[in-house]
C-alpha positions as CSV (number, residue, x, y, z in Angstrom):
1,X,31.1,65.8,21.1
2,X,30.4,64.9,17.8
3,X,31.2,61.4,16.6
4,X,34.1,62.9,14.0
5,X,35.6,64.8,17.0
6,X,35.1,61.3,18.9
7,X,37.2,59.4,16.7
8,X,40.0,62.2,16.5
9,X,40.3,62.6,20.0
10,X,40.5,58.5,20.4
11,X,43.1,58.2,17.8
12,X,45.3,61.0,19.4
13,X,44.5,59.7,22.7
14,X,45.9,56.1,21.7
15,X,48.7,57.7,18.8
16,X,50.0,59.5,22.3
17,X,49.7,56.4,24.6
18,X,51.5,54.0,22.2
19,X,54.4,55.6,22.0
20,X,55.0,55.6,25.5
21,X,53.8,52.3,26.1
22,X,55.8,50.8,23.2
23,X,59.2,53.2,25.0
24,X,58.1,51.6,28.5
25,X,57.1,48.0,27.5
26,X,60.1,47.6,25.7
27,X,62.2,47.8,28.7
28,X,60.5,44.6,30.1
29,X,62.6,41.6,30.9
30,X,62.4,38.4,28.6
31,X,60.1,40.6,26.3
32,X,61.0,40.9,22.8
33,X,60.0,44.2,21.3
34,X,58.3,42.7,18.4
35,X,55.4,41.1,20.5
36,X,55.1,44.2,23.2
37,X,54.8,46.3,20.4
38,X,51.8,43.8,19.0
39,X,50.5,43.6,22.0
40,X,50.3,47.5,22.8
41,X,48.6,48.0,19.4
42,X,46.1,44.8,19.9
43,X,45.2,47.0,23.1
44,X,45.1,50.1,22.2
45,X,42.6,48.5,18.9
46,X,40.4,47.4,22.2
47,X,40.7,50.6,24.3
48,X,40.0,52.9,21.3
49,X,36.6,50.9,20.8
50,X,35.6,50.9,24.4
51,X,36.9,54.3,24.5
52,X,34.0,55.3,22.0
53,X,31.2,53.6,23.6
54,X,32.3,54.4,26.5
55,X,32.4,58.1,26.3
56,X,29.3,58.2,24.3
57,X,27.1,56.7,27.4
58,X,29.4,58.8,30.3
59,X,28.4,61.8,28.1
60,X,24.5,60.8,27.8
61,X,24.8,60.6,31.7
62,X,26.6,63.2,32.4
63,X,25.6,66.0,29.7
64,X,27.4,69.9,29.6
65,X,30.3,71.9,29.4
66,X,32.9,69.7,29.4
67,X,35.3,72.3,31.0
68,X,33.3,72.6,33.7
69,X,33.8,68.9,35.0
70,X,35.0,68.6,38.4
71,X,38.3,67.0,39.2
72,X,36.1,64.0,40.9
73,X,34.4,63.6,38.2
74,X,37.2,63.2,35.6
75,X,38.3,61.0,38.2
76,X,35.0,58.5,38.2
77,X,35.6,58.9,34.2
78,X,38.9,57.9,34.4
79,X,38.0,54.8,36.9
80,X,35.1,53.7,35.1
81,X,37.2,53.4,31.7
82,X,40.3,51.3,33.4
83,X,37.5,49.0,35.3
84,X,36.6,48.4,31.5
85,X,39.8,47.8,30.1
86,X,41.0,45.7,32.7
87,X,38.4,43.2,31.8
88,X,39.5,43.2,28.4
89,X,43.6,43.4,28.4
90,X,44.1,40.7,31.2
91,X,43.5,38.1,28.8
92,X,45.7,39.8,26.8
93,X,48.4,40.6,28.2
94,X,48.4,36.8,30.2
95,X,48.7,35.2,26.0
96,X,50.9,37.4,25.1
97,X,53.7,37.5,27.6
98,X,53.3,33.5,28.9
99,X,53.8,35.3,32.7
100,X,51.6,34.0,36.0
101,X,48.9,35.3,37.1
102,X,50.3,37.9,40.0
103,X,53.0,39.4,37.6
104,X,50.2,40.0,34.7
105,X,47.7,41.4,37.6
106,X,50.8,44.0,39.5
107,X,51.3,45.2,35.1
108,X,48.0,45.7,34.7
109,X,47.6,47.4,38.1
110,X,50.7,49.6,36.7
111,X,48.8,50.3,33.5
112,X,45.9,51.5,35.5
113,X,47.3,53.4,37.4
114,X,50.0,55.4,34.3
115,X,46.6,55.5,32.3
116,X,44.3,56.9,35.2
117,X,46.9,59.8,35.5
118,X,47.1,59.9,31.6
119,X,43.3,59.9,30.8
120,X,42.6,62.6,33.3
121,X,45.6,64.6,31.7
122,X,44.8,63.9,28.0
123,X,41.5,65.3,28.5
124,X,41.8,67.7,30.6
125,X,43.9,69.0,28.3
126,X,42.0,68.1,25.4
127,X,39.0,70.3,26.8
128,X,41.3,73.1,27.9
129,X,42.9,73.5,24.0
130,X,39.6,73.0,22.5
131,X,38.0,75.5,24.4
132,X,40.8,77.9,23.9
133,X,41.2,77.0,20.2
134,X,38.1,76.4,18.7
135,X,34.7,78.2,19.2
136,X,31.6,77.0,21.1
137,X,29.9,74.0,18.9
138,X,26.8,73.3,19.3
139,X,25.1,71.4,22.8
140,X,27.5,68.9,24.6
141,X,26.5,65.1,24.5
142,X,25.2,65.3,20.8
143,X,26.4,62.0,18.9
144,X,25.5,62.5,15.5
């Protein structure tokens, strides 16, 4: 994937995830809807960068059709991303919404897991409509 094609398929990724994170997040207790919304963009500002570097050193490792990749391995792609993020939006999330520990850790847990499901949809997907839609660019795991 080239890195224009990166970016788009970042800022869909996150366009899409925001709008049902804002939906969901808003149905929090004690949350205004003002601050979740802040805080889902402030994320999603974080996962789209990871997202990029990320994906640009999953696809040096594992190079190729990108339709090809095995359920597991969308699956370690998917695990290795949240693993990431995790790192980054606990602090995050614990500023933001003033809650302990253990209620911050069972959200995030939660986020893992809708975005696990997502990611592995989103580009599976992606991959599937691209293939189907446009013709075959040049080699996969090109970053120019």
């Amino acid at each position: 994937m080239k890195t224009k094609e990166r970016i788009f398929h970042a800022l869909l990724f996150e366009a899409l995830a925001l709008i049902l994170l804002i939906s969901l997040a808003s149905l929090l207790p004690g949350q205004e809807t003002s601050a979740m919304t802040g805080l889902a963009i402030a994320l999603s500002v974080i996962a789209m960068a990871w997202n990029y570097i990320y994906n640009v050193i999953f696809d040096r490792f594992f190079p190729g059709d990108r339709l090809k990749r095995s359920f597991k391995l969308r699956l370690g792609h998917g695990l290795g991303f949240e693993a990431g993020m995790i790192l980054a939006s606990f602090p995050v999330i614990m500023w933001v919404t003033k809650m302990s520990f253990w209620t911050v850790f069972m959200l995030d847990i939660g986020a893992v897991v809708f975005f696990i499901i997502y990611a592995i949809a989103y580009n599976w997907a992606y991959d599937v409509i691209k293939g189907k839609f446009w013709p075959k660019q040049a080699p996969q795991g090109e970053a120019s």
